[in-house]
C-alpha positions as CSV (number, residue, x, y, z in Angstrom):
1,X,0.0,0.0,0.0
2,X,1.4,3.3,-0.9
3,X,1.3,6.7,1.3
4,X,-1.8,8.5,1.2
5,X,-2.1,12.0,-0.8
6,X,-4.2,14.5,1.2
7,X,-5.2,17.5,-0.9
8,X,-6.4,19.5,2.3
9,X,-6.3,19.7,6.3
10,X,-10.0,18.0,6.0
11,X,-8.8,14.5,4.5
12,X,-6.9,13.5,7.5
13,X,-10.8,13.5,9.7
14,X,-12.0,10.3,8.7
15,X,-9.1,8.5,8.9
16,X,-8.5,10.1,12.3
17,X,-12.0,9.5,13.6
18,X,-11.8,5.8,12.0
19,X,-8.7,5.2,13.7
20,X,-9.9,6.6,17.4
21,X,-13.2,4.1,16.9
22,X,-10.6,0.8,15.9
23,X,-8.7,2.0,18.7
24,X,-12.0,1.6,21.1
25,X,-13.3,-1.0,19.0
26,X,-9.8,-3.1,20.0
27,X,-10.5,-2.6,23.9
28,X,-13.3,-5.3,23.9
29,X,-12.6,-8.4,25.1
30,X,-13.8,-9.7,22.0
31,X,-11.9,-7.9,19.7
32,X,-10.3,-9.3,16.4
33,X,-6.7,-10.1,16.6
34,X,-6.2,-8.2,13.4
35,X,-7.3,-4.3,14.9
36,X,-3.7,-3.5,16.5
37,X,-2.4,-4.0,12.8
38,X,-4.9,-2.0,11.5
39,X,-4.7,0.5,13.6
40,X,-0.5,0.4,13.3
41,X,-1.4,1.0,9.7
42,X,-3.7,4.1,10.1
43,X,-1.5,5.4,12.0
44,X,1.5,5.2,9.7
45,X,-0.4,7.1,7.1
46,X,-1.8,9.6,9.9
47,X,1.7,10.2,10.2
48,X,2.6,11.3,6.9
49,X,-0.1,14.1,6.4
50,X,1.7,17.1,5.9
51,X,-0.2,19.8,7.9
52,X,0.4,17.8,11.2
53,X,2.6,19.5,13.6
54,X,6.0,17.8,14.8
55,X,4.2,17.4,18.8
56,X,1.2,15.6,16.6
57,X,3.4,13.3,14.5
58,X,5.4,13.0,18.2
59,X,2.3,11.6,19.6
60,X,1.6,9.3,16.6
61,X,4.8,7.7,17.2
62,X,4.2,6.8,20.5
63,X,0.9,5.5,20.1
64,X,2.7,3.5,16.7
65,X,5.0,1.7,19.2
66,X,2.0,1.2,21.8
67,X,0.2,-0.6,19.4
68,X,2.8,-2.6,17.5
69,X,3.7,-4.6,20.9
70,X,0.1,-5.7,20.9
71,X,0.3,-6.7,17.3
72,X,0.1,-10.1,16.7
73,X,1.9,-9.9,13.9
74,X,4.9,-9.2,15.2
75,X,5.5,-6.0,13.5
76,X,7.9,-4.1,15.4
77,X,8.7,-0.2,15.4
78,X,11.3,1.3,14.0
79,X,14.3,2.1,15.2
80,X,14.1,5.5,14.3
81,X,11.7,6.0,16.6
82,X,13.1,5.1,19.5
83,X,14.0,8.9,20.7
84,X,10.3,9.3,21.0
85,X,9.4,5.9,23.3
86,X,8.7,6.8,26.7
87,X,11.7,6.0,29.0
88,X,11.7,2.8,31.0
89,X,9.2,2.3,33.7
90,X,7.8,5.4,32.4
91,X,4.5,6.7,31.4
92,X,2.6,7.0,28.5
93,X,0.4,10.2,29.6
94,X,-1.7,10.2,26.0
């Protein structure tokens, strides 16, 4: 799947608002295995709209590595990313 092309500010809503409703979708107990990818996905192409401040694309990130680990998958995050992990023991305040 290629990167998404968002003409305006406005295209990044529904994938936003889909994402935030996988995200509480994925909190049921009987949730499909397959949401965390998902939602790894959406948030991958979230995080290449090009309006979104550096803080946004910051909290993206963090929420990309929160929901990789639960990825059944396996898909990790990437290394690059690993300035923007919370430290050790810390917590994720998002």
């Amino acid at each position: 799947m290629s990167d998404p092309v968002f003409s305006s500010a406005a295209d990044v809503e529904p994938l936003l608002s889909g994402t935030l409703v996988l995200m509480t979708a994925a909190q049921s107990p009987s949730a499909c295995e397959h949401l965390p990818a998902k939602i790894v996905s959406n948030l991958d192409r979230l995080s290449a709209h090009p309006t979104l401040s550096g803080e946004f694309r910051m909290v993206l990130a963090r929420l990309r590595q929160h929901w990789s680990s639960r990825c059944a998958c396996g898909r990790a995050t990437s290394s690059a990313d690993a300035h923007l992990r919370p430290p050790v023991g810390g917590r994720l305040l998002h």
